[in-house]
C-alpha positions in Angstrom: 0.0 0.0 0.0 2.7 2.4 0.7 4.4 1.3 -3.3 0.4 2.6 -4.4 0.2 5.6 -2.2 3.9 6.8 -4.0 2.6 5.8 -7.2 -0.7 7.5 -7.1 1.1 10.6 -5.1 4.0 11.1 -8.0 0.8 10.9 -10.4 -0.8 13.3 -8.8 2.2 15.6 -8.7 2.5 15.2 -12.5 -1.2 16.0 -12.6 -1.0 19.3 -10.9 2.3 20.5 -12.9 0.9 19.6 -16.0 -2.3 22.1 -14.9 0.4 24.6 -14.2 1.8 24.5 -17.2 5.2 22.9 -15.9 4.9 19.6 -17.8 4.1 18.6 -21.3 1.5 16.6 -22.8 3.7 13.8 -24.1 5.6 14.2 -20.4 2.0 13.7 -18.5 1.3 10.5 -20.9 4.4 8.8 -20.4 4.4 8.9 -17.1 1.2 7.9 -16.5 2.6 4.5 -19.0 4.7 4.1 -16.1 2.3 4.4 -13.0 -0.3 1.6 -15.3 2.4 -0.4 -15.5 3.8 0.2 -11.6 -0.2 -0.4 -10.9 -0.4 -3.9 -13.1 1.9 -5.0 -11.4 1.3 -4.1 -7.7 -2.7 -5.2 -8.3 -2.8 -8.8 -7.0 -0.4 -7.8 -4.1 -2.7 -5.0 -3.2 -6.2 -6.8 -3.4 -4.6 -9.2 -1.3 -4.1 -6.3 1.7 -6.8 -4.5 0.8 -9.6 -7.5 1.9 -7.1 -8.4 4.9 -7.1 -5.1 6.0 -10.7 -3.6 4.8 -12.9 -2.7 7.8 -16.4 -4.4 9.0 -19.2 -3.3 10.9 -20.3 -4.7 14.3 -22.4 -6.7 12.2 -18.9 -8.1 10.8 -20.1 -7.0 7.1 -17.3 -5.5 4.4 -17.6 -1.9 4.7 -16.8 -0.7 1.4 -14.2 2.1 0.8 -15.2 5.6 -0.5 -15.1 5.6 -4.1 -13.0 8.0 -6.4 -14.6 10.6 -8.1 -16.1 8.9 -11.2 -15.9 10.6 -15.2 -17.6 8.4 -18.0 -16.3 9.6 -21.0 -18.0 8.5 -24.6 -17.7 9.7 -28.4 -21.3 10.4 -29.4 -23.0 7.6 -32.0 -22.2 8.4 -35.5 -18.4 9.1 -34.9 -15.4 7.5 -34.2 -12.8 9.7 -33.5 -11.6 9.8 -30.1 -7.8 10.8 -29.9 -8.4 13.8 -27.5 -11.2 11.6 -25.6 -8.4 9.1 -24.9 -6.0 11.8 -24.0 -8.5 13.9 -21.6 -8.7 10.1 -20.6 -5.3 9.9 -19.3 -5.0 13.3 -17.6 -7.7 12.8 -15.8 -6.6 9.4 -14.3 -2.8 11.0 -13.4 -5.3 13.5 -11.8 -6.8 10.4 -9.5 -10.3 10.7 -11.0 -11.8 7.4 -11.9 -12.3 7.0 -15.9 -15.1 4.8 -17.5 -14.5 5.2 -21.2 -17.0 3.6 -23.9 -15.2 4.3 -27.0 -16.8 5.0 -30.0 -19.8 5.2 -31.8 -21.9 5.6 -28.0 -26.2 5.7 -28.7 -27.5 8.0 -26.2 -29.2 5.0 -23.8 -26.0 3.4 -23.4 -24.4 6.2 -22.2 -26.6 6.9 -19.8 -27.7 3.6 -18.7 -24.0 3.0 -17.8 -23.3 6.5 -16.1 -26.3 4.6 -13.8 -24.8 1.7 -13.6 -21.3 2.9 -12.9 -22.8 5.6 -10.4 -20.4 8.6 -12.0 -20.3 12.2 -11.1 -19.8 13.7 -14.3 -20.8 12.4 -18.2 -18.4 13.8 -21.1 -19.4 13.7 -24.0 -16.7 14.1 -27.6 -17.4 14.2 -31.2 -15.6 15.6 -34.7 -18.2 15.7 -37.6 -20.6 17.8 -37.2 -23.6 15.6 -36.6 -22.3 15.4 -33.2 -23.3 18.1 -32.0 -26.8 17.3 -32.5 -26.3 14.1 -31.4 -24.9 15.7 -27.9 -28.0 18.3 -28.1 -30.2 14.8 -28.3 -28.1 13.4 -25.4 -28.7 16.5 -23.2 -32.3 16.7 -23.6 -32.5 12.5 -22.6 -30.5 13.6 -19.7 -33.2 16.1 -18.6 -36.4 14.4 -19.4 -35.2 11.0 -17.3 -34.3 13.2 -14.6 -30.6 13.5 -14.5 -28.5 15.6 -12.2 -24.9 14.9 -13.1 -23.1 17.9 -14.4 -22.0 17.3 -18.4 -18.9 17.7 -20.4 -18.9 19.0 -24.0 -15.8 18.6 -25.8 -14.1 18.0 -29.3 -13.2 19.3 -32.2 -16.3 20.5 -33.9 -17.7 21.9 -30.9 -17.3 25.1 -29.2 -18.3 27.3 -25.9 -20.5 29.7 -28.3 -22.6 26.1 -30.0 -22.7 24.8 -25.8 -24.2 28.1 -24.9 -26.7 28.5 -27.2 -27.5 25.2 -28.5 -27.1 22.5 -25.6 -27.3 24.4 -22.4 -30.5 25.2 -23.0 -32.0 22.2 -22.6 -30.2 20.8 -19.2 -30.2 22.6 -16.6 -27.9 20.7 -14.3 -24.6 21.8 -15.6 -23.7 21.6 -19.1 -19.5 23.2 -19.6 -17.5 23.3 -22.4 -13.9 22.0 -22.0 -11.6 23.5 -24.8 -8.3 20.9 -24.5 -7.4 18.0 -22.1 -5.2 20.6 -20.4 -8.5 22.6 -19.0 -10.2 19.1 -18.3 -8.6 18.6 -14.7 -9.8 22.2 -13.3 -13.1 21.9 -14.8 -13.8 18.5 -13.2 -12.7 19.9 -9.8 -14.8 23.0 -9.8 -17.5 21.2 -10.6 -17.0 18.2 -7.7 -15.5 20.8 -5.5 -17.3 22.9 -3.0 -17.7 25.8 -4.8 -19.7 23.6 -7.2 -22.5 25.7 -7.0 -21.0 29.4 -7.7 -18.7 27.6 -10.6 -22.0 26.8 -12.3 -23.8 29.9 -11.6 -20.3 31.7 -13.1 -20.9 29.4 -15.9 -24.8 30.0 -16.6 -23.7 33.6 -16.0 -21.1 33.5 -19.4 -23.0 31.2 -21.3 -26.4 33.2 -20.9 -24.4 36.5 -22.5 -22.7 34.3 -25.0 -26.4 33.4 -26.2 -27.3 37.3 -26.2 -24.2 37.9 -28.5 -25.1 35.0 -30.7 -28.9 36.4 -31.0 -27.5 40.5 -31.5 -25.0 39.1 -34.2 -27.6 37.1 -36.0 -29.6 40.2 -35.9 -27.1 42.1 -37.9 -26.6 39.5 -40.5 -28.4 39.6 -43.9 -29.4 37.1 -45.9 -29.8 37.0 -49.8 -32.3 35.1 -51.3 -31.3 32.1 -53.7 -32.9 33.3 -56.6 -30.6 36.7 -56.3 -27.4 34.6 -55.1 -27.7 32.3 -58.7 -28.4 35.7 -60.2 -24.7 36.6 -58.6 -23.0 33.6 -58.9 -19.6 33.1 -60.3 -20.3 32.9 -64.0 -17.0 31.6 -65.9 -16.6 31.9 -69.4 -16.2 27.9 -69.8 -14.8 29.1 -73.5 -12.3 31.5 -72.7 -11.0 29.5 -69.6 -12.1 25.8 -70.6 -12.5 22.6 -68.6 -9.8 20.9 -68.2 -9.2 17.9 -71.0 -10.3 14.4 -70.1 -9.0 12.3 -67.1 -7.0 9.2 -68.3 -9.3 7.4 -67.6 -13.1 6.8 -66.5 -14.8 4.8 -63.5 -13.6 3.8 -60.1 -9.7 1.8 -59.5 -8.8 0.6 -56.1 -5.3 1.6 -54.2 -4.2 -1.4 -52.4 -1.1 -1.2 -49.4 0.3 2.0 -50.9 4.0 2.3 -49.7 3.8 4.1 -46.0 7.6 5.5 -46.6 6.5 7.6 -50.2 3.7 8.6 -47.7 5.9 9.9 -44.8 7.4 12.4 -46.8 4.5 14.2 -47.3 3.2 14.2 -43.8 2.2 17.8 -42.4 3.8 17.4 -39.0 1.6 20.7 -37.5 -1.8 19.0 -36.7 0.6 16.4 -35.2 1.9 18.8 -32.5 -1.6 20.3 -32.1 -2.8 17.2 -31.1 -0.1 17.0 -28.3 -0.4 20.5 -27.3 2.8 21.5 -28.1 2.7 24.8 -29.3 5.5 27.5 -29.9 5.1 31.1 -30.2 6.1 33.1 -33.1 8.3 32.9 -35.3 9.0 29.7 -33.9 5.1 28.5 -33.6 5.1 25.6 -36.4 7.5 23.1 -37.6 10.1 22.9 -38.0 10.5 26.0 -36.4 9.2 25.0 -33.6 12.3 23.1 -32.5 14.0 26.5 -32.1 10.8 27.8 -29.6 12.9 28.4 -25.8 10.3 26.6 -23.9 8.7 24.0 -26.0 11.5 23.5 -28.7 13.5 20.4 -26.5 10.0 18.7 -25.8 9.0 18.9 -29.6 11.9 17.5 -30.7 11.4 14.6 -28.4 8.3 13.6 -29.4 9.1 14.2 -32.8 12.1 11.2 -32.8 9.1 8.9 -30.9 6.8 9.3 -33.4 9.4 8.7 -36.5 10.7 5.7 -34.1 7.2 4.4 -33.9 7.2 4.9 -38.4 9.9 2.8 -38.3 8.8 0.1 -36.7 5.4 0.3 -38.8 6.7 0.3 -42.0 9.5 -2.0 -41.4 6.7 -4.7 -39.9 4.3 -3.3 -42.0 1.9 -2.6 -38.8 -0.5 -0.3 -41.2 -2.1 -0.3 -44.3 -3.0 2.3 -46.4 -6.0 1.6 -49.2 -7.8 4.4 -51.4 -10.0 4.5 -54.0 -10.1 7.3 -56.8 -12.5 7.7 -59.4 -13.2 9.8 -62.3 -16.7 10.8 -65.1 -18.2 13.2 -67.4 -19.4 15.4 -65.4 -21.6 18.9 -66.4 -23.3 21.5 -63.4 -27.2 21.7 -63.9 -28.1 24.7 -61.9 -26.5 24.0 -58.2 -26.0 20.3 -58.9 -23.7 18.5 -60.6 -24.7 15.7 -63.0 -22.4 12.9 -63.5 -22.5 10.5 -66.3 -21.8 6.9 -67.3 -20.0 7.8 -70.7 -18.9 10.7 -72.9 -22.5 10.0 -74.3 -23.5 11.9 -72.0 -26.7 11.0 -72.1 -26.8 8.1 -68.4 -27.0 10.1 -65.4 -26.0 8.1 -62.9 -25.4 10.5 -59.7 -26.2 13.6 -58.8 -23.8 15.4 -56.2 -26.1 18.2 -54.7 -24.8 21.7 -54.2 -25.7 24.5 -51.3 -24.5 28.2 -52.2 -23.3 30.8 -50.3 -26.4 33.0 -49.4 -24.4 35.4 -46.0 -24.7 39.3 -47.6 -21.2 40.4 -46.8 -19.6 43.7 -47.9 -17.3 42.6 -50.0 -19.0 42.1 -53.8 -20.1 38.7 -55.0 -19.9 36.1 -56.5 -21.9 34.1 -54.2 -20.6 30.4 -54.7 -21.5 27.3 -54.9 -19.4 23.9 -56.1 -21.2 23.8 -59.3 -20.0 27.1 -60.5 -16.7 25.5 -61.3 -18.0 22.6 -63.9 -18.9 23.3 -67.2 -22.7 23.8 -67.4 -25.0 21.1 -68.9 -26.8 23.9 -71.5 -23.1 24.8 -72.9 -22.7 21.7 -74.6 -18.6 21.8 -73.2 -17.6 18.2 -71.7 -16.6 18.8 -68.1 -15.4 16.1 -65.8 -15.3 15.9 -61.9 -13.0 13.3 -59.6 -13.2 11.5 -56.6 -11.3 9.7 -53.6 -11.5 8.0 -50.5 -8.6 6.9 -48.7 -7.1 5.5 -45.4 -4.3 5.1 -44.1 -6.2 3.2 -40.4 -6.4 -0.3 -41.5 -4.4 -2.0 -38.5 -4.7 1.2 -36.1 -8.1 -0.3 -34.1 -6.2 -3.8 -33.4 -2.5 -2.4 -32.3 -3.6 0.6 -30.4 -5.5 -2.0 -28.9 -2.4 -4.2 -28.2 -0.6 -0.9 -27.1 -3.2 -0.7 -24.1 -3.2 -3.5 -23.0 0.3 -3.3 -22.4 -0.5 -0.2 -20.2 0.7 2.1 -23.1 -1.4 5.1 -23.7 1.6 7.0 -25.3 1.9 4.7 -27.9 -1.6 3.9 -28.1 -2.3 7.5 -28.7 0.4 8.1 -30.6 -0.2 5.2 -33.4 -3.8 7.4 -34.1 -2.1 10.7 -34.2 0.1 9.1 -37.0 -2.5 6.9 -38.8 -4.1 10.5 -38.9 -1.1 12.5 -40.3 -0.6 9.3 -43.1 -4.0 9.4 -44.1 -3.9 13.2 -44.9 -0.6 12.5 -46.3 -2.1 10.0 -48.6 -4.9 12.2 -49.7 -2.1 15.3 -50.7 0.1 12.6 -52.4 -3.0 11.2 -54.6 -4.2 14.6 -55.2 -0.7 15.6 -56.6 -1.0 12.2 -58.9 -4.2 13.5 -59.8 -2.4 17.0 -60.9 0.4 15.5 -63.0 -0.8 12.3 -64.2 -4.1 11.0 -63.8 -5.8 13.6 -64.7 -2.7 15.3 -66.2 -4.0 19.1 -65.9 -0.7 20.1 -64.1 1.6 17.2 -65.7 4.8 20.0 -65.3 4.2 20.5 -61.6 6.7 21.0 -59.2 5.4 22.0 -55.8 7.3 21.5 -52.3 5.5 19.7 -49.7 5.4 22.9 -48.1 3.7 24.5 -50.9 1.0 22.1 -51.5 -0.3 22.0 -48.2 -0.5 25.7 -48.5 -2.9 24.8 -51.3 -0.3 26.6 -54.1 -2.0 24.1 -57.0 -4.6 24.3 -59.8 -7.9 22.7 -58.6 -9.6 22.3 -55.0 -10.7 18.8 -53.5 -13.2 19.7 -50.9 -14.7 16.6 -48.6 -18.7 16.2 -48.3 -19.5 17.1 -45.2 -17.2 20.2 -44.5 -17.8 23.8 -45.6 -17.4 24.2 -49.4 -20.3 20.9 -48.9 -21.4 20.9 -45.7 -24.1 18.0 -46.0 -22.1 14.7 -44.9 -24.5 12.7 -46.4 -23.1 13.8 -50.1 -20.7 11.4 -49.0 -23.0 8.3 -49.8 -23.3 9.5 -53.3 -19.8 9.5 -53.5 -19.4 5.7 -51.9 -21.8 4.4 -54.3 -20.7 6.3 -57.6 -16.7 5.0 -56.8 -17.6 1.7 -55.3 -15.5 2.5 -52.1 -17.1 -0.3 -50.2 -16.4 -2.8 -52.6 -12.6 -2.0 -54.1 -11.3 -1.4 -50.2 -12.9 -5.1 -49.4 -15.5 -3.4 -47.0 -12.3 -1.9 -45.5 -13.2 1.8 -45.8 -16.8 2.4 -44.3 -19.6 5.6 -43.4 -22.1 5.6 -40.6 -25.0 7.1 -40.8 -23.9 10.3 -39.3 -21.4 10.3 -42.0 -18.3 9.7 -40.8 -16.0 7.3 -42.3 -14.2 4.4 -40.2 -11.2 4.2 -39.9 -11.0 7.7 -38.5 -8.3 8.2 -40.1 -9.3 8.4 -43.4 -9.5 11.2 -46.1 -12.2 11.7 -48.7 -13.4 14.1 -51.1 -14.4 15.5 -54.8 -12.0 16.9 -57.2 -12.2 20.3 -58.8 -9.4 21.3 -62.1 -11.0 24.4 -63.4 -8.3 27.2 -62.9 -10.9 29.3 -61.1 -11.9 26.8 -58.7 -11.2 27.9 -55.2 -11.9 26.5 -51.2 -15.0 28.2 -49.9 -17.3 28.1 -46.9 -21.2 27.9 -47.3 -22.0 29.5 -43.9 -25.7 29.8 -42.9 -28.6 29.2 -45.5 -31.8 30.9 -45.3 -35.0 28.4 -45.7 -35.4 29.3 -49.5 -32.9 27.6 -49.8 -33.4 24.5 -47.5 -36.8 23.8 -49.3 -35.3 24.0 -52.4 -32.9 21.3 -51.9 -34.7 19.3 -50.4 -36.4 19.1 -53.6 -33.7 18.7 -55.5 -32.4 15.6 -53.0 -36.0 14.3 -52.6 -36.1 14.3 -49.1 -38.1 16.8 -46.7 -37.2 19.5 -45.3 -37.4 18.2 -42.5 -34.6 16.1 -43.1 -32.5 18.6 -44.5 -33.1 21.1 -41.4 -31.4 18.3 -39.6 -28.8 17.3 -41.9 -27.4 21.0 -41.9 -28.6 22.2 -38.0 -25.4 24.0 -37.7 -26.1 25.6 -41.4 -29.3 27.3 -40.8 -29.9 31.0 -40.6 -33.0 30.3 -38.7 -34.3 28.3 -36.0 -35.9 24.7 -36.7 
């Protein structure tokens, strides 16, 4: 016992200097490696004391020991991404709290019929796409209406405090707080077991209820055109000035099997990678590989960098991972916001439809307002356009030997092994689109782009993903499954749930744009015009599409 009261004291140490700011995210993991191991090791001697020594009643019963403060901590149904869940995870336990995690892909009635059965003080609830935050809005109102009390974590990429405030708050009344990184977890856990529970909360209805008077002024203040005067404004290209670019190579859907991991590495954007361990420099030394140079954070990046190119190592020497893709190609023209695609040059077999949502935000600055179609040659032109495709991964393996990394008590490489699946999959999607470029599609065959230059998006073309703001309807993202196949050429390998995102996490998709005046753009909010008029160009209600785009709408649904 005194072996677990040094181990869970040094923990605890490390706990409170990594809240200071004193340690480092990859220092706070690794140590807690070593306490689950120290723990592992110690258990059967310490169950052994612990029932020799545990106390009784007069009756002579087992009088059980207080219980730690308890966090159950889920990724919402629909998504699979849980990195940061895994890391808040592990800083929570170095702080002594008592995790239950449920993974993935958590329905709303298993999360809460386990935060009953597991009797915890606070639920946490992480997502990425943004379905998930509906999903969490869904999750708080089940919370109220069976009578919950427990105080609730919102957390995750996609969310924010401003989307807590005026979307999910609302509808528990219990404590709902957002948490912005694992290294604000650990003080918002405490004030909200703590004794000063009750002001924290009040402090916190007190922010969030201005935050929601912001939101409602600002909304005030923004105008909205209507669609028939934003496709009056649109970005009208003179398809026979500039023209298409010529045909792809060739037409339909062809699989990428094991694509080689070391061609990959070189094109891996290392910044994200440091995000995700919260190692951050400050200018001019704030990304890499400046950030080696940064005084305070430079020696620690550096560290963490030769780990993570260790752990490549060993991956592509035992090839550990595999990385699989799909990319597809057809004649393609834009019929109003849509975009047709066809079976043949014919032109005449429309097989798909990828649906298009314009920009509709009145903003200062002049028009055009745009939508994804504006950059495809339209139908009543009679000019033969085309449009691409791709879905890779770079997770097959990951679920199975992070798995194996755990059970060896390793979150750091556990956590690690995602973080890099992550950065390989992105890599894979900026290595295909430069194929695409130069010879696939051949529009750029004379390219000659740095790494550093193309993920400062210095090319001809755009490949925006369904789902995110050029497109910000993830379920486009069926359309492109069925039209390349995906399913079948990755050998059920490369997958969508219904809320759209695909498994494994890390995995890249998206559609390919080579017209020259084809640029990344962000939809924003839509106005209800426009909502019922695609749902009738989907053939779905508007019902439907209010909830497919939630976070889209310029009104309230």
């Amino acid at each position: 016992r005194q072996y677990q009261r040094r181990v869970h004291g040094g923990m605890s140490t490390v706990g409170e200097l990594f809240g200071s700011g004193k340690m480092f995210l990859p220092q706070v993991i690794k140590s807690a490696r070593v306490m689950k191991k120290a723990v592992a090791h110690l258990i059967p001697y310490l169950e052994k004391e612990k029932l020799a020594n545990q106390k009784r009643d007069a009756a002579g019963n087992l009088i059980a020991d207080k219980p730690r403060a308890t966090v159950l901590l889920a990724t919402v149904k629909g998504d699979v991404h849980d990195i940061g869940k895994n890391i808040v995870g592990v800083v929570l336990g170095c702080n002594n709290f008592r995790v239950v995690d449920l993974g993935v892909m958590c329905p709303c009635e298993t999360i809460l019929a386990k935060a009953q059965e597991e009797q915890v003080d606070i639920i946490g609830l992480s997502g990425l796409i943004t379905p998930s935050l509906d999903e969490m809005v869904h999750v708080a109102k089940e919370m109220s209406r069976t009578g919950f009390t427990l105080p609730l974590l919102i957390g995750g990429a996609t969310t924010s405090k401003m989307h807590t405030a005026v979307k999910i708050q609302p509808h528990y009344k219990h404590g709902v707080v957002h948490v912005l990184d694992a290294s604000k977890s650990v003080v918002t856990v405490q004030s909200l077991l703590g004794s000063d529970r009750e002001d924290y909360l009040q402090d916190v209805v007190d922010l969030y209820k201005e935050l929601r008077q912001d939101y409602y002024e600002s909304q005030k203040e923004r105008k909205y055109v209507s669609l028939k005067e934003t496709r009056a404004k649109r970005l009208q290209i003179d398809f026979r000035a500039f023209p298409p670019a010529p045909a792809p190579s060739f037409f339909g859907a062809r699989a990428l099997k094991s694509y080689p991991l070391d061609k990959l590495r070189e094109k891996i954007d290392w910044n994200p990678f440091f995000q995700v361990w919260q190692v951050r420099g400050k200018y001019p030394n704030r990304n890499y590989p400046r950030l080696f140079d940064d005084e305070r954070v430079g020696e620690e990046a550096r560290r963490l960098f030769n780990d993570a190119n260790a752990l490549l190592d060993e991956v592509i020497a035992k090839g550990l991972l595999t990385a699989d893709g799909v990319v597809a190609f057809w004649p393609a023209n834009s019929v109003g916001d849509d975009i047709e695609v066809y079976a043949d040059e014919g032109r005449t077999e429309v097989i798909g439809v990828f649906h298009g949502l314009r920009q509709q935000q009145d903003r200062e600055s002049t028009p055009p307002f745009l939508c994804l179609s504006d950059f495809v040659a339209p139908k009543e032109t009679g000019i033969a356009d085309y449009v691409g495709g791709f879905a890779v991964t770079a997770g097959i393996g990951v679920t199975e030997l992070a798995a194996t990394f755990e059970k060896d008590h390793d979150d750091y490489r556990s956590i690690m092994i995602k973080a890099l699946a992550d950065r390989l999959a992105e890599a894979f999607a900026e290595t295909l689109h430069e194929t695409i470029r130069k010879e696939m599609w051949a529009y750029q065959p004379n390219e000659q782009l740095s790494t550093e230059e193309m993920i400062k998006q210095q090319y001809r073309g755009v490949r925006p993903a369904p789902g995110y703001p050029s497109q910000p309807d993830h379920d486009e993202m069926n359309t492109l499954w069925r039209l390349a196949n995906v399913l079948e050429l990755t050998d059920g390998k490369l997958t969508v749930t219904d809320h759209g995102a695909m498994f494994p996490a890390a995995s890249v998709s998206a559609l390919v744009f080579a017209h020259e005046k084809s640029q990344y753009f962000s939809v924003g909010k839509i106005s209800k015009d426009q909502v019922e008029d695609y749902a009738r160009r989907k053939g779905i209600s508007v019902e439907q599409v209010e909830k497919l785009l939630r976070s889209n709408l310029a009104y309230e649904s």
